[in-house]
C-alpha positions as CSV (number, residue, x, y, z in Angstrom):
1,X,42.5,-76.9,62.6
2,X,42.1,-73.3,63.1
3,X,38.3,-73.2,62.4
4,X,37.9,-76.6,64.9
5,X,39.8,-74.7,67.8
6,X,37.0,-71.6,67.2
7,X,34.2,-73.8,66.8
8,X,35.4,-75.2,70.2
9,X,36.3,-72.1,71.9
10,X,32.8,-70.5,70.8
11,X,30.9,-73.7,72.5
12,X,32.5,-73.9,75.6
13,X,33.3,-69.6,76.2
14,X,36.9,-70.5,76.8
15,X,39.8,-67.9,75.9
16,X,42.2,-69.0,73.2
17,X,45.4,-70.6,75.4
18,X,42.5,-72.5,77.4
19,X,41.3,-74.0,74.2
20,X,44.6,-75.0,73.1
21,X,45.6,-76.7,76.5
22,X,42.1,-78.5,76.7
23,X,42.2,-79.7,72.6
24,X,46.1,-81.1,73.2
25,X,45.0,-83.0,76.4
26,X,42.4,-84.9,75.2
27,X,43.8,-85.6,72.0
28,X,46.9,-87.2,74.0
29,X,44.5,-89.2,76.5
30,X,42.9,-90.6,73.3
31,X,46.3,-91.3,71.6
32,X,47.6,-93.4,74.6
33,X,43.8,-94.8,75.0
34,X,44.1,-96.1,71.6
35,X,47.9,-97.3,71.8
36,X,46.5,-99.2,74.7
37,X,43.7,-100.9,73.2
38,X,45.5,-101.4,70.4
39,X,48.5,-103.7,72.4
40,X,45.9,-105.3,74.5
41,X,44.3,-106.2,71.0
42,X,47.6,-108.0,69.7
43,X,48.6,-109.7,73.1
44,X,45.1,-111.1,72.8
45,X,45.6,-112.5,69.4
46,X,49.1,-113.6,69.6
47,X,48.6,-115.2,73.7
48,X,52.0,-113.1,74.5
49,X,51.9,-112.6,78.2
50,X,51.8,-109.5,80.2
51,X,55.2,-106.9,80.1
52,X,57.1,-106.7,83.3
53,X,56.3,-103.4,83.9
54,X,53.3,-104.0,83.6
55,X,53.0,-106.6,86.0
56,X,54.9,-104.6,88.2
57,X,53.1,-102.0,88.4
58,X,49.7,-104.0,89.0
59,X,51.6,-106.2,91.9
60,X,54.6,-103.8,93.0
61,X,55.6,-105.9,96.3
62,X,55.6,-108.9,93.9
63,X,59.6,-108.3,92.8
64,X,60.6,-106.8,95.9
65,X,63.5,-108.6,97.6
66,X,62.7,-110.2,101.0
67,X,65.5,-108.4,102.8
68,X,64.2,-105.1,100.8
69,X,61.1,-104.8,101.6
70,X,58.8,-102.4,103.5
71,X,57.3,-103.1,106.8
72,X,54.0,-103.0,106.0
73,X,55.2,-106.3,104.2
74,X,57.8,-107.5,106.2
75,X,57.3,-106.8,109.7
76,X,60.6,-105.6,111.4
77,X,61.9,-105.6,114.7
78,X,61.5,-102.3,116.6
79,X,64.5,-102.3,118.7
80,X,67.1,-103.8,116.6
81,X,65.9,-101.6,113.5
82,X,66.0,-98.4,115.4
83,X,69.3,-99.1,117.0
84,X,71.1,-100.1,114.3
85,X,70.0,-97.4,111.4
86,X,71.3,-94.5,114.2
87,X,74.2,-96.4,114.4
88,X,74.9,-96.6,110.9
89,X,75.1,-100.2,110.8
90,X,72.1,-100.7,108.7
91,X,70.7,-98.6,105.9
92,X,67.8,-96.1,106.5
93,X,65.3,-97.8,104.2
94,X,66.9,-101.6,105.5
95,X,65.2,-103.1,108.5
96,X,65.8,-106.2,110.6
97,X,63.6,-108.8,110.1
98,X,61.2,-109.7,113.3
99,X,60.9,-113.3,112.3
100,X,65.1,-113.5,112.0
101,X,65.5,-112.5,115.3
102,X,65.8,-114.9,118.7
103,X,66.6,-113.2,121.7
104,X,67.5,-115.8,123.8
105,X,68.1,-115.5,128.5
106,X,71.4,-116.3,129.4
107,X,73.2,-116.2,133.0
108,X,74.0,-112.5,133.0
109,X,71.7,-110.9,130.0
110,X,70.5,-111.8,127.1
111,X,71.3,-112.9,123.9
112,X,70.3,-111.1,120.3
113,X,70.4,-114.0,117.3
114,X,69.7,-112.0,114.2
115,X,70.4,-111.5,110.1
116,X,71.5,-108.4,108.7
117,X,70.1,-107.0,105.7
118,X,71.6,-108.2,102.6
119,X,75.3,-106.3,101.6
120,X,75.9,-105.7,105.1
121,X,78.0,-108.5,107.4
122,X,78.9,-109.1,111.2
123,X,81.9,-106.8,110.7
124,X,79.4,-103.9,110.0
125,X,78.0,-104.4,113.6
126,X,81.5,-104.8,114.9
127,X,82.8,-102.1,113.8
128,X,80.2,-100.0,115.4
129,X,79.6,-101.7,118.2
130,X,80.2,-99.1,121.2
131,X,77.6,-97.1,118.9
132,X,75.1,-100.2,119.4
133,X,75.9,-100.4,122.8
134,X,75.1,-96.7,123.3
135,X,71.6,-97.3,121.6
136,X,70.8,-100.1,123.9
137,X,71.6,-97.6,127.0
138,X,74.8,-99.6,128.1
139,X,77.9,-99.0,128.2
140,X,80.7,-100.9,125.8
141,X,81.6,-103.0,128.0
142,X,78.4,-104.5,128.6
143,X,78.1,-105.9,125.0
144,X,80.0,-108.7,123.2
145,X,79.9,-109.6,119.8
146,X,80.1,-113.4,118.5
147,X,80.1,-114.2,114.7
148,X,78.3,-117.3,112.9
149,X,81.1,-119.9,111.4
150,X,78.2,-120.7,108.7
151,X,76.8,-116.9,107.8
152,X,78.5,-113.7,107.1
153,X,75.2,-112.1,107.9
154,X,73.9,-113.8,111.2
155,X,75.1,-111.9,114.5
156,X,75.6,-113.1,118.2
157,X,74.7,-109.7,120.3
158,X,75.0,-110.2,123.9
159,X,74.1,-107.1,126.3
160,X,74.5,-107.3,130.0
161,X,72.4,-106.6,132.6
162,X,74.7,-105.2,134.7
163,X,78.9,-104.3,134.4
164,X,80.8,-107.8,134.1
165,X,81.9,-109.2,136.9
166,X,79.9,-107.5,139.3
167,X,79.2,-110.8,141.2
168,X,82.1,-113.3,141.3
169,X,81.8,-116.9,139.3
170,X,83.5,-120.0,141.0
171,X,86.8,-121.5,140.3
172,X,86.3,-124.2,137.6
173,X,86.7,-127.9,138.6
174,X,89.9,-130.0,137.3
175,X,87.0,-131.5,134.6
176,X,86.1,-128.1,133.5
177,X,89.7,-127.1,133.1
178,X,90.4,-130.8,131.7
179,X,87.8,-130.1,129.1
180,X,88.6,-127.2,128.0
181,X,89.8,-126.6,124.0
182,X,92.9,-124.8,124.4
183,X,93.9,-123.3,128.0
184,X,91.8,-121.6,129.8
185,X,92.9,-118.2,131.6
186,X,89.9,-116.8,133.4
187,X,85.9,-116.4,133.1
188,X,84.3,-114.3,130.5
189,X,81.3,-112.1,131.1
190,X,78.9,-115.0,130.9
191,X,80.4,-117.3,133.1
192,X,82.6,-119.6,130.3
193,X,85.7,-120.3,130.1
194,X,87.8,-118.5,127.7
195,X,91.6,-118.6,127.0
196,X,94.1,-119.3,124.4
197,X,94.1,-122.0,121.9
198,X,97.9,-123.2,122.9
199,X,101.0,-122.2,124.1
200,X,102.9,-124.2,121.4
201,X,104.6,-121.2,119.2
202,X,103.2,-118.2,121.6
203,X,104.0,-115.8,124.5
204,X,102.0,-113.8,126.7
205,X,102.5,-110.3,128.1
206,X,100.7,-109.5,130.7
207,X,100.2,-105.6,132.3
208,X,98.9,-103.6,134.3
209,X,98.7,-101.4,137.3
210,X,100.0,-102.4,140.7
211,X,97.0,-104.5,142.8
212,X,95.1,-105.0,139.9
213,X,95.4,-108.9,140.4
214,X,98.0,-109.9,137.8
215,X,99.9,-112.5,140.1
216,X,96.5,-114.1,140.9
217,X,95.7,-114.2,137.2
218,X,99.0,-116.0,136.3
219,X,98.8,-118.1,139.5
220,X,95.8,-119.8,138.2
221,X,97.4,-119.9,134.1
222,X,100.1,-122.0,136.1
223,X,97.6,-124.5,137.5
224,X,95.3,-124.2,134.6
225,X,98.6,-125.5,132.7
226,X,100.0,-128.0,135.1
227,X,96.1,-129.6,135.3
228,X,95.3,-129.8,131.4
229,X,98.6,-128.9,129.4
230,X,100.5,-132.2,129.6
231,X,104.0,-132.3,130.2
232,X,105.9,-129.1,130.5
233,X,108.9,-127.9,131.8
234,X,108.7,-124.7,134.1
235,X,111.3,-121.8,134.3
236,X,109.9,-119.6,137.0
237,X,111.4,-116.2,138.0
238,X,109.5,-114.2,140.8
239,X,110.1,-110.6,140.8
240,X,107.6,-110.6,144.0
241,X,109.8,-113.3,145.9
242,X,106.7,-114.7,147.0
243,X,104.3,-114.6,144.2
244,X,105.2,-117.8,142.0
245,X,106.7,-119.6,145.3
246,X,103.9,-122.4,145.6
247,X,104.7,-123.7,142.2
248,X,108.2,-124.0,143.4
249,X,108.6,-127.6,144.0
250,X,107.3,-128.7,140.1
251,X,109.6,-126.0,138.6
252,X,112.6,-127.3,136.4
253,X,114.4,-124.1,137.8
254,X,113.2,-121.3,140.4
255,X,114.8,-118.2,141.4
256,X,113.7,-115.2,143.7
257,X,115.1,-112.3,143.2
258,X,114.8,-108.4,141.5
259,X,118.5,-108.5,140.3
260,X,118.9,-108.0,136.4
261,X,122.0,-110.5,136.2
262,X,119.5,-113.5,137.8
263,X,116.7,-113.2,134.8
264,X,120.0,-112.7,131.9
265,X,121.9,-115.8,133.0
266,X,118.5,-117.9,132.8
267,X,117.2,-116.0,129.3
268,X,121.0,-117.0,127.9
269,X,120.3,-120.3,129.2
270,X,117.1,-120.8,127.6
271,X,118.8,-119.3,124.7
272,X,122.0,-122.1,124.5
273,X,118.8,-125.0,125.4
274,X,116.9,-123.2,122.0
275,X,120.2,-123.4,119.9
276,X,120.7,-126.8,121.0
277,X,117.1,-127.8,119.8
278,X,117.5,-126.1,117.0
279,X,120.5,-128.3,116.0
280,X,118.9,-130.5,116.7
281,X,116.1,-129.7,114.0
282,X,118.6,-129.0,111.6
283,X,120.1,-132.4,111.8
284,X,117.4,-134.5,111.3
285,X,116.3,-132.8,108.2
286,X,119.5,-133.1,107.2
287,X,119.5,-136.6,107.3
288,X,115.7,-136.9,105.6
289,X,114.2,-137.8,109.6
290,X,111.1,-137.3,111.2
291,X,111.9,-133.5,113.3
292,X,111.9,-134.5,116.7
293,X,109.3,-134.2,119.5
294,X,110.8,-131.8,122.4
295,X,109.1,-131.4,125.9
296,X,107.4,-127.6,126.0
297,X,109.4,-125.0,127.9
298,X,107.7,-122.1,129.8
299,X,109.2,-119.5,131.2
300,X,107.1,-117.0,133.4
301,X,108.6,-114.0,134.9
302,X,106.8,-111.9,137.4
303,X,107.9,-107.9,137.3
304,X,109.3,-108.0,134.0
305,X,110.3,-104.4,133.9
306,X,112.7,-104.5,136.7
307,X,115.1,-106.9,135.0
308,X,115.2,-104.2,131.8
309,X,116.3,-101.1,133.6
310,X,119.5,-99.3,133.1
311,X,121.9,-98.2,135.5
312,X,123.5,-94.8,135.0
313,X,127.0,-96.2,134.6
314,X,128.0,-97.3,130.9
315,X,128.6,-100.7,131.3
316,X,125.2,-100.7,133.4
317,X,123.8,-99.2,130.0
318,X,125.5,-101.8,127.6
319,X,123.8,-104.9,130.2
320,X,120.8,-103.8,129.8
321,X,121.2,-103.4,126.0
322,X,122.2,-107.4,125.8
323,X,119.7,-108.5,128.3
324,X,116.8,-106.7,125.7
325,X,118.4,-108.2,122.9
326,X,118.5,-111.7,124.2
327,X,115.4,-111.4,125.6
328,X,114.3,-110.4,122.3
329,X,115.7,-113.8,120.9
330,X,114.4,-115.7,123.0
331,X,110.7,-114.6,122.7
332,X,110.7,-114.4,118.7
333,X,113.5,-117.2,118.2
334,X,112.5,-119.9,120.5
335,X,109.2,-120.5,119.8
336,X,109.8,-123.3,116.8
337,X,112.2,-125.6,119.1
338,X,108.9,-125.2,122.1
339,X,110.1,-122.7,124.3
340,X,107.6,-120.2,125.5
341,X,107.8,-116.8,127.7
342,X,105.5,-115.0,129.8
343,X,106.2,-111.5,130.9
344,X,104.4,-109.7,133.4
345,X,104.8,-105.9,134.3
346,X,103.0,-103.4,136.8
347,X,104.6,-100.4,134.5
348,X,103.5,-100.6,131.4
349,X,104.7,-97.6,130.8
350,X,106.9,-96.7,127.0
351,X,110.1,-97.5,128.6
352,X,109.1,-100.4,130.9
353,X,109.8,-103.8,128.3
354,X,111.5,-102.6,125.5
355,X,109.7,-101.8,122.4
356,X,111.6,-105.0,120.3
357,X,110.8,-106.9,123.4
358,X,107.2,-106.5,123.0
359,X,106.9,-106.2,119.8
360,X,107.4,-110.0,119.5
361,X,104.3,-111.3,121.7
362,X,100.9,-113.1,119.9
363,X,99.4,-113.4,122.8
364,X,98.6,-110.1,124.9
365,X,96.6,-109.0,128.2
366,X,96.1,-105.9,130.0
367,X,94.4,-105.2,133.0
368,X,93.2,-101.6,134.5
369,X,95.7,-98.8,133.2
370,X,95.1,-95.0,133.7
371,X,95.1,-94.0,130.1
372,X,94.7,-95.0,126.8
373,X,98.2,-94.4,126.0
374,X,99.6,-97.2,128.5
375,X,96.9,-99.3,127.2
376,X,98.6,-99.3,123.8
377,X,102.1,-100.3,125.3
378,X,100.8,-103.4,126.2
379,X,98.4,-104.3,123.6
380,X,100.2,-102.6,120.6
381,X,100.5,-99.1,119.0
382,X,97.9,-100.4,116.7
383,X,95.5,-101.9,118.9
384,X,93.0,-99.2,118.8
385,X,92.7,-99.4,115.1
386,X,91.7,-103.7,115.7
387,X,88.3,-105.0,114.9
388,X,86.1,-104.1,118.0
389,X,88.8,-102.8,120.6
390,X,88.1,-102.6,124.5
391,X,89.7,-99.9,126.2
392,X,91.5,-100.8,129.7
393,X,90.7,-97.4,130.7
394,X,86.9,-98.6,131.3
395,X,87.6,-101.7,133.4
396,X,86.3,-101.1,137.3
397,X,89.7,-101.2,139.4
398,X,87.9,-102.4,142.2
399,X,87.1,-105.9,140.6
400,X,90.6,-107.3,140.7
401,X,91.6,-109.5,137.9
402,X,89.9,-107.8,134.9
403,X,92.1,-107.8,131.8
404,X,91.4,-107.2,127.9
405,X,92.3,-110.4,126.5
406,X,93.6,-109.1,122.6
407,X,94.7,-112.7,121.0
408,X,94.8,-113.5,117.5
409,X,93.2,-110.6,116.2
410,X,90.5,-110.6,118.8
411,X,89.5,-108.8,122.1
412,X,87.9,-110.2,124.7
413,X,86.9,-109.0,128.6
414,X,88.3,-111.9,130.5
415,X,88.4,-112.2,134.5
416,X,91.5,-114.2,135.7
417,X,90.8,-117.6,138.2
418,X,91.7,-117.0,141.9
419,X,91.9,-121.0,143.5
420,X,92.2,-121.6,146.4
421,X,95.7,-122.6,148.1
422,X,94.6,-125.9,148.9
423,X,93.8,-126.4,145.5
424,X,97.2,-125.1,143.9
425,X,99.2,-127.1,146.4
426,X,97.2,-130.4,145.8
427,X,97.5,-130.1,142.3
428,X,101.1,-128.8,142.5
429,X,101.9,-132.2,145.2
430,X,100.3,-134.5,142.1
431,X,101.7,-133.7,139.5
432,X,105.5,-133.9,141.1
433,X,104.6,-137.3,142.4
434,X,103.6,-138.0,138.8
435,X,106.5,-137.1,137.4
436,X,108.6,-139.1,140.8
437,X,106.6,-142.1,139.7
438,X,107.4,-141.4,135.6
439,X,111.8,-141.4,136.9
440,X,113.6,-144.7,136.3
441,X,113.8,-146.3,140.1
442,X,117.9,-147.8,139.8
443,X,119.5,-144.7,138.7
444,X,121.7,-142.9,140.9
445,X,119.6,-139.5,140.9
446,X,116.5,-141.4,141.8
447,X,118.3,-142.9,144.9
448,X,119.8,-139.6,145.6
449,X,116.5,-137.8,145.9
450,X,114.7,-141.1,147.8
451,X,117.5,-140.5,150.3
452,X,116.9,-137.0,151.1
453,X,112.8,-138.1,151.3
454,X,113.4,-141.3,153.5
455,X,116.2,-138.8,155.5
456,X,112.8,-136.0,156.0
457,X,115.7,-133.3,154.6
458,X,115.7,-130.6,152.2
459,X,119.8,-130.6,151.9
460,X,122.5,-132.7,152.3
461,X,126.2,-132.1,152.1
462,X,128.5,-134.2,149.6
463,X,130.5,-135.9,152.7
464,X,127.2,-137.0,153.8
465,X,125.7,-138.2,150.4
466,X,128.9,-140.0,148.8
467,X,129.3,-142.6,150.5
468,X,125.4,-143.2,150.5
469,X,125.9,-143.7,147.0
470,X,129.1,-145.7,146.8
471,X,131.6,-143.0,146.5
472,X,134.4,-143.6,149.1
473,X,137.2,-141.0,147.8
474,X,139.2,-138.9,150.5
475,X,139.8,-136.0,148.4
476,X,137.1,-133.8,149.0
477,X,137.2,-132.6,145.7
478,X,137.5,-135.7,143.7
479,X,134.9,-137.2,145.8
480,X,132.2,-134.2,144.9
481,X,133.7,-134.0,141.1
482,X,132.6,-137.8,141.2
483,X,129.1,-137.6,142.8
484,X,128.4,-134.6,140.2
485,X,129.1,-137.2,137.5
486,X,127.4,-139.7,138.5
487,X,124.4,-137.8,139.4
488,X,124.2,-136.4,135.6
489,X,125.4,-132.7,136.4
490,X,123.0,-131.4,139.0
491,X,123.3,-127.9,140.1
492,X,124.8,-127.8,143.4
493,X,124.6,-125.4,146.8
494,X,126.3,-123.9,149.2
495,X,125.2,-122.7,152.4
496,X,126.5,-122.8,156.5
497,X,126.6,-126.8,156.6
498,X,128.8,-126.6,153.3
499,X,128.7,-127.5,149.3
500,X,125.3,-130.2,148.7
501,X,122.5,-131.0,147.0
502,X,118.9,-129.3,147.8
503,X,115.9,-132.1,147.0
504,X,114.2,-129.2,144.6
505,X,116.9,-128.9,142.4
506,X,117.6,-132.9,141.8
507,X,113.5,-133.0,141.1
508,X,113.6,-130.3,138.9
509,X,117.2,-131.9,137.3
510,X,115.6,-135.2,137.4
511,X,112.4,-133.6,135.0
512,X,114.6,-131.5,132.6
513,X,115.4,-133.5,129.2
514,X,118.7,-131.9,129.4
């Protein structure tokens, strides 16, 4: 070996670590030359085919993965790719495929239909998707984010061209609201109808700050409900004194007033007509029967927090105690025997609804608050940490009627209905003769309130209505103990003409399933 490296290093004038290097080289290109030839030789003989790596090698794209691959193979889209790697939705080397993509016009924007790479999901773009919007130049609230029923992969990405609701859509028609899946409580930012599945087994808290449009918003849920909802019974309680009054005359019971003692004696009324369900319930399982079928219940109260303040004197302190915790009842209790409450506040401040009060609500909606702090009383201490959260903060005050819609599990920018009045009180005057025409015609209740119509009176006194009705007694008070009895139990009132009957309370008597 020794005498070969100095034949070699003579020949070719090369120093001694020169003439090692070049000898080991080219006796190693000549080993793996030979191992080569050698293979080839015996896959040639034996018809074996090709290794892998072999093959892969020669044809590298060959094993890629579709999703994997590079663009020079797979063409990606520019916009979506770039976007979504600074986000951090998408891996650096993962692209979004050009021919997965549809990016279709809609009313307000447009419309992104696209697949994310493989081992990343909708919830990856959800997740990040004031990030995405940022990319795009937008703000949050100009991007919603809709996920495929059939896909974990495919995403819905639709970017405004402008902030929502900067021009107006038009009250739905009673088809639109008739066809509806669920009930519908406003427009979303492409126009559509959006709302809540039910109201069977659900509440509703509504907040925000003063002017903001919440009576509007749950003036239109009230004729949304008395168009598409089917028979209901209404509890109504206006805080405003005037802002629930044109739904007055369908109402099972209404009442105008700020006074704390008003909303307890009807939330400990609702309570007793829950317990009596409930017993209801109880004994038909007992006795192996279908559960029975009971008419819904909803009770909406405008300026909630009013009715949960506490006075400075004890007892004040121990009412408003009780009044929290039967308010509490009712909205987490009642729900199974069909009884449903909607709260609305203009403080949505810690100490406006109690914390146990809230707590209890599935459905929630807030409209523009001044910080993110207020937003969290009425969506939930948690809400921030939800899939996808929209801050209340962001909402433009001067579009009245914009609320974050958070409902099971979701969020959604919604913009409440403002009808007309003509509208409300035509569909308020149809469904009371509805329920007029629905009322047995000989019972003494239904002639009671046909004589009050045929007489063109709201009121009339017991002398004047007894004897209308066959009662003929002398005693004042057996004769009005009578007419209560044989008008079922009907609230009475008492004003300058003396004790009666007002025509709104024997409707709304005449509609309860008391």
């Amino acid at each position: 070996m020794f005498g070969i490296l100095a034949a070699i290093k003579d020949r070719l004038g090369l120093s001694w670590p020169a003439t090692v290097l070049l000898t080991t080289g080219v006796l190693v290109g000549l080993g793996y030359g030979a191992w080569r030839l050698r293979s080839g030789l015996a896959r040639m003989l034996s018809g074996t085919p090709q290794p892998a790596a072999a093959a892969q090698q020669e044809a590298p794209a060959a094993s890629l993965d579709g999703e994997q691959a590079g663009a020079e193979l797979l063409p990606a889209h520019p916009e979506l790719t770039a976007a979504l790697r600074t986000a951090g939705v998408i891996g650096s080397e993962q692209v979004i495929r050009a021919d997965q993509v549809t990016i279709s016009p809609v009313q307000t924007g447009e419309v992104y239909d696209f697949l994310v790479p493989k081992g990343r999901t909708y919830e990856d773009v959800e997740k990040r998707l004031g990030t995405v919007a940022g990319m795009f130049g937008v703000t949050r609230l100009h991007m919603t984010l809709e996920r495929s029923r059939d896909n974990e992969r495919r995403v819905k990405l639709l970017k405004l061209h402008e902030p929502p609701f900067t021009r107006p859509f038009p009250a739905p028609t009673r088809q639109e609201i008739e066809t509806f899946a669920g009930v519908p409580l406003g427009h979303d930012v492409t126009g559509q109808l959006a709302g809540v599945p039910t109201f069977d087994k659900a509440s509703l808290l509504v907040a925000g700050m003063t002017q903001m449009g919440k009576t509007t918003l749950v003036n239109g849920l009230i004729t949304c409900l008395l168009i598409g909802y089917g028979e209901f019974e209404l509890y109504l309680l206006d805080g405003k004194f005037c802002g629930l009054t044109r739904f007055e005359p369908y109402a099972t019971r209404y009442e105008s007033s700020d006074d704390p003692a008003v909303f307890w004696e009807m939330v400990r009324e609702l309570n007793r007509r829950s317990d009596e369900r409930y017993a209801q319930i109880t004994e038909a399982i007992r006795n192996r029967q279908p559960v029975p079928k009971f008419k819904p219940v909803i009770f909406i109260v405008d300026e909630a927090a009013d009715f949960f303040a506490s006075g400075a004197t004890n007892e004040e302190k121990d009412q408003a105690k009780q009044i929290a915790e039967d308010t509490r009842s009712l909205v987490a209790k009642s729900l199974e025997s069909g009884i449903s409450t909607v709260l609305m506040t203009q403080r949505p401040s810690t100490n406006a609804i109690p914390v146990m009060v809230r707590d209890q609500f599935l459905y929630r909606m807030c409209l523009y608050v001044a910080s993110a702090g207020t937003a969290k009383v009425a969506l939930g201490d948690t809400y921030f940490e939800t899939v996808a959260p929209i801050n209340p903060v962001l909402l433009d005050p001067d579009i009245k009627g914009q609320a974050v819609l958070f409902a099971n599990g979701r969020s959604r920018l919604i913009r409440g209905f403002d009808f007309d009045d003509k509208f409300i009180w035509d569909v308020v005057d149809k469904r009371v003769a509805k329920r007029m025409e629905s009322l047995p015609e000989e019972t003494p209740l239904r002639k009671a309130i046909e004589l009050l119509r045929a007489k063109g009176v709201d009121f009339m006194t017991t002398p004047d209505m007894a004897p209308a009705l066959g009662i003929l007694e002398d005693d004042p008070a057996k004769r009005g103990k009578r007419l209560n009895e044989l008008l079922g139990g009907p609230p009475t009132y008492k004003n300058s003409q003396g004790r009666g009957y007002r025509l709104d309370d024997l409707v709304a008597f005449a509609m309860s399933d008391s």
